[in-house]
Structure formats: C-alpha cells, structure tokens
C-alpha positions as CSV (number, residue, x, y, z in Angstrom):
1,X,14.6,-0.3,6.0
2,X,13.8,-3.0,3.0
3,X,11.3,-5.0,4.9
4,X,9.9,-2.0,6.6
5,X,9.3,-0.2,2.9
6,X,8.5,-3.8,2.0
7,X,5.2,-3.8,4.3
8,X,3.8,-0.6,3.5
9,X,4.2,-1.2,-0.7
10,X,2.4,-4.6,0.0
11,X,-0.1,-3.5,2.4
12,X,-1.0,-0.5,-0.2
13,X,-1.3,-2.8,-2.9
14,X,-3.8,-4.9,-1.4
15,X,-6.0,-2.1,-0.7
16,X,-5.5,-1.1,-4.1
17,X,-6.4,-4.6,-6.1
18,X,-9.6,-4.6,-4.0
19,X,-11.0,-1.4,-6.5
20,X,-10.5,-4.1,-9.4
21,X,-13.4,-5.3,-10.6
22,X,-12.0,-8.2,-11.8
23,X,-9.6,-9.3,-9.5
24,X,-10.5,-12.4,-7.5
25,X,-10.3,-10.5,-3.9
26,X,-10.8,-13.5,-2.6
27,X,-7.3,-14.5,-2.8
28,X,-6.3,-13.8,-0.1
29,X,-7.4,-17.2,1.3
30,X,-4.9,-18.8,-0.8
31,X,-2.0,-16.0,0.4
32,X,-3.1,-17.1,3.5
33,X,-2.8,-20.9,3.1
34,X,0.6,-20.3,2.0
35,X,1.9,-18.4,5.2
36,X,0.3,-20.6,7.5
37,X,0.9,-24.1,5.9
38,X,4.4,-23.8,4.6
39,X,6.4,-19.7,5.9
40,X,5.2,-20.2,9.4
41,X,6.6,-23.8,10.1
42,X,9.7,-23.4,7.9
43,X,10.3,-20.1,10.3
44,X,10.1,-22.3,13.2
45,X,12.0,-25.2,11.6
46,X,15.0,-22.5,11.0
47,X,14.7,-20.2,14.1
48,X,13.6,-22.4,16.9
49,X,16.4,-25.2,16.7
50,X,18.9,-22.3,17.2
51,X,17.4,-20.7,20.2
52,X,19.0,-21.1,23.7
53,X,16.7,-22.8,25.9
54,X,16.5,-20.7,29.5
55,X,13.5,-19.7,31.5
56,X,14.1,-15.9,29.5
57,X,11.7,-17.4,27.2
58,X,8.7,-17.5,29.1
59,X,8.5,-13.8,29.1
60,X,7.8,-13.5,24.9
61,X,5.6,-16.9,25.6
62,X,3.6,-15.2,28.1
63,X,2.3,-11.8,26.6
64,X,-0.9,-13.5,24.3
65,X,-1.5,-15.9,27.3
66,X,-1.6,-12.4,30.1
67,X,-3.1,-10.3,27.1
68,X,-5.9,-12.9,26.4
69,X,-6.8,-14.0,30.2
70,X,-7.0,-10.1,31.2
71,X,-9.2,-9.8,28.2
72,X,-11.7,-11.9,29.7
73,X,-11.6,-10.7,32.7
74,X,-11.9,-7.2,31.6
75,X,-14.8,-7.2,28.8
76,X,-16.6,-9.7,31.3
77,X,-16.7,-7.4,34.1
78,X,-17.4,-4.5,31.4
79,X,-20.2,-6.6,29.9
80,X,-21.8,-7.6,33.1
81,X,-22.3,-3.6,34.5
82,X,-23.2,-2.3,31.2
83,X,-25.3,-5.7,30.5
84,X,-24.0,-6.1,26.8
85,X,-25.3,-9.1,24.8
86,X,-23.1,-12.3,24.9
87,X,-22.3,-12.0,21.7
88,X,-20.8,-8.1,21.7
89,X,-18.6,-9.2,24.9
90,X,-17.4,-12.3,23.0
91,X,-16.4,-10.6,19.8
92,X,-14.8,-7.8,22.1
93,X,-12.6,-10.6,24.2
94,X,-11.6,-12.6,20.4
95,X,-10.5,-9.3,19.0
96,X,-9.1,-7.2,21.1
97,X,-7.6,-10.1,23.4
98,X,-5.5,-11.3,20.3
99,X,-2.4,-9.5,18.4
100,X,-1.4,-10.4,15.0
101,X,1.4,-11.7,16.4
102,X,2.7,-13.2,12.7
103,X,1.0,-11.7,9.7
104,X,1.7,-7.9,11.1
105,X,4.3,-9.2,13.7
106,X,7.1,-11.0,12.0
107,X,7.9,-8.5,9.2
108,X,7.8,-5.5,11.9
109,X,9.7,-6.9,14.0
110,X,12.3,-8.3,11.6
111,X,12.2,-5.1,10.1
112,X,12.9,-3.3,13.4
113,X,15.0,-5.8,15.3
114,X,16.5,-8.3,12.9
115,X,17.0,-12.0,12.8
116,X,17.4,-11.8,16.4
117,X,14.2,-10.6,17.1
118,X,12.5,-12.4,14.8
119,X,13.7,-15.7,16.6
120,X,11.7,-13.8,20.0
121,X,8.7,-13.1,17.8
122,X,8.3,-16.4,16.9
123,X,8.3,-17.7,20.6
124,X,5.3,-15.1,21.1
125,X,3.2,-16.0,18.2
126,X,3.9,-19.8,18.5
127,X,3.3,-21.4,21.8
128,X,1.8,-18.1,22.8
129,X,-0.8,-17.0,20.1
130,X,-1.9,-20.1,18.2
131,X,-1.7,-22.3,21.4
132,X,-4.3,-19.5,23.3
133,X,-6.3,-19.2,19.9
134,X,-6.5,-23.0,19.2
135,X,-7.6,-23.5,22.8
136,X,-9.1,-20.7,25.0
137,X,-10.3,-18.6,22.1
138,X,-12.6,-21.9,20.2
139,X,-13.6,-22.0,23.6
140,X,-14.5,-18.5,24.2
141,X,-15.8,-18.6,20.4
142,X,-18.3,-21.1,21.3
143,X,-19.1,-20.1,24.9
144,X,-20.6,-16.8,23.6
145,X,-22.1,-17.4,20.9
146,X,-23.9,-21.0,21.2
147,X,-23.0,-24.7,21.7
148,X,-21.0,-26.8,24.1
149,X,-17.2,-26.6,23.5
150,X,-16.0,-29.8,22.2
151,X,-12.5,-31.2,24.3
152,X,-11.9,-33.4,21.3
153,X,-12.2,-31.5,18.4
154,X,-10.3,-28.7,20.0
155,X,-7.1,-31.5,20.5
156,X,-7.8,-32.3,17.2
157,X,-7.5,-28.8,15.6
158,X,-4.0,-28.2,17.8
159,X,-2.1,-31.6,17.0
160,X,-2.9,-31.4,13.8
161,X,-2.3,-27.9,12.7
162,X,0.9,-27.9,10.4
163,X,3.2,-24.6,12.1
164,X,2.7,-26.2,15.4
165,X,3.5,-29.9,14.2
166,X,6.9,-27.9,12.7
167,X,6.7,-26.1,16.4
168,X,6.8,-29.6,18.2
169,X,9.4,-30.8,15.9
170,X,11.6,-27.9,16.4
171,X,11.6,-28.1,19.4
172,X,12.9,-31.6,19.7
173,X,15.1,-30.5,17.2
174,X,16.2,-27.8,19.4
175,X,16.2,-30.1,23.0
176,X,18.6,-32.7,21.1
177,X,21.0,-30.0,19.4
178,X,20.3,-31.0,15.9
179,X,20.1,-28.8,13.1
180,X,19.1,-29.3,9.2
181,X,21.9,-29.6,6.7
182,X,23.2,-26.5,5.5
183,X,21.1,-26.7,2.0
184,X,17.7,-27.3,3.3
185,X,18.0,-24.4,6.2
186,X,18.9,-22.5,3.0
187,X,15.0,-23.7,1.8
188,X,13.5,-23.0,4.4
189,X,14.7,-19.5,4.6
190,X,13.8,-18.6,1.1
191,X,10.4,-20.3,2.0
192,X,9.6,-17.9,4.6
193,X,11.6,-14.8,3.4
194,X,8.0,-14.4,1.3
195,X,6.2,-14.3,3.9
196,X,6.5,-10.6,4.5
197,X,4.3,-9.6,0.9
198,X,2.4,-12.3,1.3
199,X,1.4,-11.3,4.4
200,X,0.8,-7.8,4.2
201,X,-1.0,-8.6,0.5
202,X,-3.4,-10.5,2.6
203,X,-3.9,-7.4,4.9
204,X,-4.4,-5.4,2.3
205,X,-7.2,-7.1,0.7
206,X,-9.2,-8.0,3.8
207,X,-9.2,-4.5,5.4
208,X,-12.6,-2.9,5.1
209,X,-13.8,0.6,6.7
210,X,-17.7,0.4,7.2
211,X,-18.2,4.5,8.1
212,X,-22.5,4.0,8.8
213,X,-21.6,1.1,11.5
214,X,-23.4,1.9,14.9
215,X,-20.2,0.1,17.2
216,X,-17.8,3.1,17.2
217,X,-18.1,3.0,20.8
218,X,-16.8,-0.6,21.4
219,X,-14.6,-0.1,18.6
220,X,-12.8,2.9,20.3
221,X,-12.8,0.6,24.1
222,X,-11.6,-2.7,21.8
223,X,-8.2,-1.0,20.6
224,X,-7.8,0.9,23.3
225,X,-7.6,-2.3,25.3
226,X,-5.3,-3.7,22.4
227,X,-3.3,-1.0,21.4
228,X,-2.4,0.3,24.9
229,X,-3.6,-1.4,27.7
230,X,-2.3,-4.4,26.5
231,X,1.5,-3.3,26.1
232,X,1.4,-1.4,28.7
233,X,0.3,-3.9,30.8
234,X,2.7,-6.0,29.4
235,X,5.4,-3.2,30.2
236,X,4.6,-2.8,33.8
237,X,5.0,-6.9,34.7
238,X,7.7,-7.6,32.5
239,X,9.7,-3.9,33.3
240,X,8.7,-2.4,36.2
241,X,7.9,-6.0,38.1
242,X,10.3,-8.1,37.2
243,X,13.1,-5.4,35.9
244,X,13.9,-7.2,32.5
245,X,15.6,-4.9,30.2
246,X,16.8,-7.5,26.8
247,X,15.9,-7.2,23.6
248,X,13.5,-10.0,23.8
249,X,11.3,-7.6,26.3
250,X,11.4,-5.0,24.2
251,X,10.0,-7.5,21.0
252,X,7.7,-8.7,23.6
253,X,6.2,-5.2,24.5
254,X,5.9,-4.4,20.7
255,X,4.4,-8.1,20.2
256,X,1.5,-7.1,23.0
257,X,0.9,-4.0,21.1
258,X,0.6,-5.4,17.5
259,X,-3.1,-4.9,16.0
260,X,-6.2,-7.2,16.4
261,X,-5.4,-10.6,15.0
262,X,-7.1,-11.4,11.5
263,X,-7.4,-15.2,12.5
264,X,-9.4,-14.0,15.9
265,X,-11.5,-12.0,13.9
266,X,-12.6,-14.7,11.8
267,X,-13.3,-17.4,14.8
268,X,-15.5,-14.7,16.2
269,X,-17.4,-13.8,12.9
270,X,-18.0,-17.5,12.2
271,X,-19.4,-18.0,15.3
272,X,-22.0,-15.0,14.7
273,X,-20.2,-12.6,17.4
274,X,-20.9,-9.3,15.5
275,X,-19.2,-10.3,11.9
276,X,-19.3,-6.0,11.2
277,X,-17.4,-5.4,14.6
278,X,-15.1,-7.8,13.8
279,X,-14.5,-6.4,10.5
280,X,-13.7,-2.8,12.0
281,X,-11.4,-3.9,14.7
282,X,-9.0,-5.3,11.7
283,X,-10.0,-2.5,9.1
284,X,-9.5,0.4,11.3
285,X,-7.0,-1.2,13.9
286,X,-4.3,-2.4,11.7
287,X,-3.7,1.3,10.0
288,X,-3.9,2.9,13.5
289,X,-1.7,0.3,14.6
290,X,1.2,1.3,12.7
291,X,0.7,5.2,14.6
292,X,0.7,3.5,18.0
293,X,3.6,0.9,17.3
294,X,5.9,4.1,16.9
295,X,5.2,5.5,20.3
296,X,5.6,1.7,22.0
297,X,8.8,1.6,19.7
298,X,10.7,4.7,21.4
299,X,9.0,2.8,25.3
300,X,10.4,-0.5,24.4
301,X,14.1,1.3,23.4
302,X,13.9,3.3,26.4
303,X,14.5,0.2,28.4
C-alpha cells in the first residue's frame, strides 16, 4: 500500500511543479538519467542473479516482443486500407506497440506483487522492452519517417547501453551462481528503492493534455490497441493457449497492459512521427491507464 500511495503522491507532484514558473521542468531529463544509468542496472544486478533459470521465463520475455510485432502488423494493415501517411502509422506502431514496462511498471508491480514480482517485471522490461526498443523500434523509427537504418549504430546503442551491460553481467552472474557480497546488494537496493519517485516525478512533469489536437481518433485506436488488445492478447496465448496460471503470467498480463512507453514516444517524436500524437498517447494514456490496470488486475487474479 506504501509504494502504491507512493506513485500517486509523486505522479501528482509532478503535474503540480509544472504550474511553477520557475521551476526548471526540464528536469526531468536528469530524473530520468538517474533511473536509467544507475536504478535500472542495480535492479538487475540484485534481482536477476537470484532468479531460477527455466524455460518459465520466456513467457514475461515475450509479451513486448508479441506486443510490438502484432503492432506492426496491425497499424500496417490499418494504415494501408485507410491510406494514412507513413509517418501517422509509424508513431501509432512506436507508441502503442510499447508499455512502460519500468518507469510505470516496476513500482506497480512491486506495489501489487512484491519482490517477487518485481524479479518477473524486470525479465519483461529487460531483454523484452529495451532489447525490441533498441532494435526493431530505431528501426521502425527510421523506416517511417526517413533514412536508411544503420546495422552498426543500432549494435552500438545496445552494447553499450548501461542497464543492459548490468543485464549481460547479471546474467553471467546468474549462469555461474555468484552473488554480490552481502554489503553491496545492500547498495544496490537502496540505489533502486528511489526509483519509484523518481520515476513517477518524471511522469508527472512530462504529461501534457493538448484538448484542440485534431488526432483523437488515432488516439482512441492507439490505447485501445495498448490498453486492451494488447493484454488481452497477451491473456489468450499465455492463458487460454498454453494454460499457464503463475504469478509470473499474471505480472506478465499486467506488464502487456501498462501505458504507452515514454522512451517510445520520444524515438518517434525525434524522428518527426507526429511529436503532438506522441505527446497525447503518454499525456492521456498514463492517467487512463491506471483505470484499465484495475480491471486487468482482478483478469490476471482470476487465473
């Protein structure tokens, strides 16, 4: 109930500091250096050693990877009949296709499942969302808008990203049973125990409501492919298919049903694929989000 309060104080107060004249709003880029660069990998460098290796695993792995291929697929076809511009099916694959699988999705679902969900959450977001976002989304990104996708800049911006370095290493950590001392796991959790304000603070001063925008239309098709297609696609494979019931499935349903991903967002409004659509798929889907995570909360514990 802490972390849970926690979010909605922190999210709140974000909206709030962006009515301060004064404030430097633009913080949040430094909030959001500090999540990515040093909470995310000492997450991973304390979760993901301790995690029992089976082939369970490649259920939470899987959700961005099904989510963001069927996104493709979907807004392509869509595009193609309705003959949308390149760039509004582009920015509608990036946005909808991607959940924000950390920022929103680690303190929710440490807030609703625990430690132990937390370690599943980090299995989604990690070889599942950055992997598909450093790779088929730049691609994608650039695809759409204009440009040849470039093999070795796209290697470059993987290997060298610092949570999935920590990601790699945790991993060997985890493959050869070795574990930090006692004292520095101690670190790493107080490291990323402030992720959860940071965070949300970040939400809070990037969300944006522009009420004269003429996209309501794709708006209302982009989260209804990411608020309820998505998990409920998600649900059917991993439930009705393959007849998984753990915990890890239910963290993977609420995972594939988190809002549009911040980071996504930004690719596509770099790249010049509608920057004011991209704003109101985060502005407007994170708060409904948090209506449509209750109803996928109850499906996922049904299970």
């Amino acid at each position: 109930m802490y972390n849970f309060i926690l979010i909605f104080v922190f999210l709140f107060l974000g909206i709030v500091l962006q009515k301060i004249k004064r404030f430097p709003t633009d913080i949040y880029k430094l909030f959001n250096k500090i999540v990515i660069y040093l909470c995310l990998p000492a997450l991973a460098l304390f979760y993901i050693p301790k995690i029992k290796l089976d082939t369970h695993l490649l259920f939470p792995i899987g959700v961005t990877w099904i989510g963001f291929t069927t996104a493709i697929l979907f807004f392509s076809f869509l595009g193609a009949r309705f003959k949308w511009s390149k760039k509004l099916t582009g920015c509608l694959i990036l946005t909808a296709g991607f959940g924000n699988t950390s920022f929103l999705g680690f303190p929710i679902i440490q807030a609703l499942y625990g430690e132990e969900g937390l370690k599943a959450a980090i299995i989604v977001d990690q070889p599942g969302t950055f992997v598909v976002l450093s790779t088929l989304g730049v691609i994608v990104a650039t695809l759409y808008s204009t440009g040849n996708p470039n093999g070795f800049y796209i290697a470059k911006k993987i290997i060298f990203f610092p949570p999935f370095i920590a990601f790699l290493l945790a991993c060997f950590m985890n493959v050869f049973q070795f574990d930090f001392h006692q004292y520095v796991q101690f670190g790493l959790l107080k490291i990323g125990s402030v992720m959860t304000p940071l965070a949300m603070l970040s939400v809070g001063l990037q969300l944006h409501f522009d009420k004269k925008s003429k996209h309501w239309k794709f708006l209302r098709l982009g989260l209804l492919y990411k608020l309820i297609l998505t998990p409920a696609l998600i649900y059917f494979l991993y439930v009705v298919v393959f007849d998984q019931h753990s915990k890890m499935i239910q963290v993977s349903i609420m995972e594939a049903a988190m809002a549009p991903m911040i980071s996504a967002s930004i690719i596509a409004a770099s790249h010049g694929l509608k920057p004011r659509l991209c704003s109101m798929m985060i502005g407007f889907g994170i708060p409904i989000s948090f209506v449509t995570l209750v109803f996928w909360y109850f499906v996922a514990n049904s299970i």
